[in-house]
Structures are given as C-alpha cells and as structure tokens.
C-alpha positions as CSV (number, residue, x, y, z in Angstrom):
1,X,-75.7,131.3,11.0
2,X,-75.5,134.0,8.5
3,X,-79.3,134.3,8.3
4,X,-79.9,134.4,12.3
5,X,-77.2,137.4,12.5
6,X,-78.6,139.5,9.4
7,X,-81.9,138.7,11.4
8,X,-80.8,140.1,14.7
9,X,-79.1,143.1,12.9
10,X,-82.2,143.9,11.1
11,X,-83.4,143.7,14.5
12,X,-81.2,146.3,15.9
13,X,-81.1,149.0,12.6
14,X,-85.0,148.7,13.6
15,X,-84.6,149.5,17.5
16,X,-82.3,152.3,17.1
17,X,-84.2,153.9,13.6
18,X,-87.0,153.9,16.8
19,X,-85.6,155.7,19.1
20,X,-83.7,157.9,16.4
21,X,-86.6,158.8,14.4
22,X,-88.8,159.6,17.6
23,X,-85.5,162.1,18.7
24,X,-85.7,164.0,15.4
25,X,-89.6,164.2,16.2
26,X,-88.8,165.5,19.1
27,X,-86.2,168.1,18.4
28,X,-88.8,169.5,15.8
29,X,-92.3,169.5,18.0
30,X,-91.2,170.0,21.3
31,X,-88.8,173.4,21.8
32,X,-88.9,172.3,25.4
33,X,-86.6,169.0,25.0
34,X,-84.3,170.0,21.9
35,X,-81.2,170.8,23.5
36,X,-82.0,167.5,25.5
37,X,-83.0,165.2,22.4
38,X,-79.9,166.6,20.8
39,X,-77.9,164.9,23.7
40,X,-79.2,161.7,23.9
41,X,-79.3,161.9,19.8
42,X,-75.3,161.1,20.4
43,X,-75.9,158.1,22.2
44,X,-77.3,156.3,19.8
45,X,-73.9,157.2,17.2
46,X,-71.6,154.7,18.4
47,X,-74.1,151.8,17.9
48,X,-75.3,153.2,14.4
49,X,-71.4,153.0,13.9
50,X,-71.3,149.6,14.5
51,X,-74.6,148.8,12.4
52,X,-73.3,150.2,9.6
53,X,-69.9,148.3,9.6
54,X,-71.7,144.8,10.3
55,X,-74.8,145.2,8.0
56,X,-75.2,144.1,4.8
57,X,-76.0,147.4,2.9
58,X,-77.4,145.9,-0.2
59,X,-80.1,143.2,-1.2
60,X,-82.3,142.5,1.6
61,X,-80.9,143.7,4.2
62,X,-80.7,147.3,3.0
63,X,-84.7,147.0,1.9
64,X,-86.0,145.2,5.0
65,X,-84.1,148.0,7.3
66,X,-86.0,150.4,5.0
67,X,-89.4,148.4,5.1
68,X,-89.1,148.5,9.5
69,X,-88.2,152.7,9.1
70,X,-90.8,154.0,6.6
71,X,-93.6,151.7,8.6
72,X,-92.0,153.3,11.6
73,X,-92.3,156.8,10.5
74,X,-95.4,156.5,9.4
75,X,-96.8,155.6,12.8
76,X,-94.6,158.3,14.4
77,X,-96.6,160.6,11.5
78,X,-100.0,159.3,12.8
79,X,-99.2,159.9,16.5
80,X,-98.4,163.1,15.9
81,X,-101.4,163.7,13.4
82,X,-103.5,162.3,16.1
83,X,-102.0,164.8,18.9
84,X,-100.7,161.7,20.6
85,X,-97.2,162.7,20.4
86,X,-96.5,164.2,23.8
87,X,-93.7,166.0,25.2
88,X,-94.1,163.2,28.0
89,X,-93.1,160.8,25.4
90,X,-89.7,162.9,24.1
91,X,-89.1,163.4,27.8
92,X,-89.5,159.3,28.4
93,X,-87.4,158.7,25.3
94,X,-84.4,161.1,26.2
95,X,-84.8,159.7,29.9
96,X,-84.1,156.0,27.9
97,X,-81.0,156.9,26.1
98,X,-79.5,159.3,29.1
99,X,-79.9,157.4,32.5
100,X,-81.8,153.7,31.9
101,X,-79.9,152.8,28.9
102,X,-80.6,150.7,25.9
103,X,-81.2,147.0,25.9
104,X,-77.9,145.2,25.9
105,X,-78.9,141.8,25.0
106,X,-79.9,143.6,22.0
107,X,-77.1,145.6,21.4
108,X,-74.9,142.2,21.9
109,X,-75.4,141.6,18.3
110,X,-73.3,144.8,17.3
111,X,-70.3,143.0,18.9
C-alpha cells in the first residue's frame, strides 16, 4: 500500500511542479498575464501544503520528484527556445487554476 501512495504522490508533486513551473514562466515572459499568473500561483499553495506534509522528502521519493521537475523544465526551456511558449498558453494555464479547476481524482491522494 505504501508503494501505490508514494506512487500517486509522486504523481501529484509532478502535476502541480507542471502547472507551477509553467506560472513562473509565465510571470517572467508574458508582462501581459503576471498579475494574473501571480493569482492563480496561490491556488496551487494549499495543495503544495499538503504534498509536502504527506511526501516522503528523502530517498526516492525526494529524487524521483526531482527527476519529473528538471525533465519538466527542461521541456518548458525548449518551448520557449522554440518560440512555442505563447501567451495563449499562460492565458490557458491561469484560466485552469482560476475557473476550471484542477483534477480532483488527482488531488484525492493529498487527503
């Protein structure tokens, strides 16, 4: 049991480091949605909370988490090497966090 919920909090640290590390790319290349990312940046605090109370912050857990963010990041790099990193996209992403909302059969594992 232990292994299935490290799994599915791995699974979450890697979701929100998504949607987090796209937020801090978008407060930084796009002027025009930085108050905006800022906001929805704070919905994403209360489920980091969480993470970091339930995850294991050493051994594997701790290096897979940081496996999934580097990758992460340095796709996010490429994107916006490639010009592919659109304000569309920030605006998408913000539009997520402030009015669709986040996956909550995901999320279930913080609780």
């Amino acid at each position: 049991m232990k292994n299935t919920q490290d799994y599915k909090l791995v699974t979450v640290a890697g979701y929100l480091n998504f949607y987090l590390l796209n937020l801090n790319a978008c407060e930084d290349f796009h002027p025009a949605v930085r108050s905006a990312a800022y906001d929805a940046e704070k919905n994403l605090y209360p489920f980091l909370d969480k993470l970091s109370t339930k995850m294991d912050k050493t051994g594997s857990d701790k290096k897979m988490v940081s496996d999934i963010v580097m990758k992460r990041r340095s796709m996010l790099n490429a994107q916006i090497a490639d010009g592919d990193f659109t304000i569309e996209h920030c605006q998408a992403i913000v539009k997520i966090l402030n009015e669709d909302g986040l996956d909550k059969t995901l999320l279930s594992a913080l609780d």
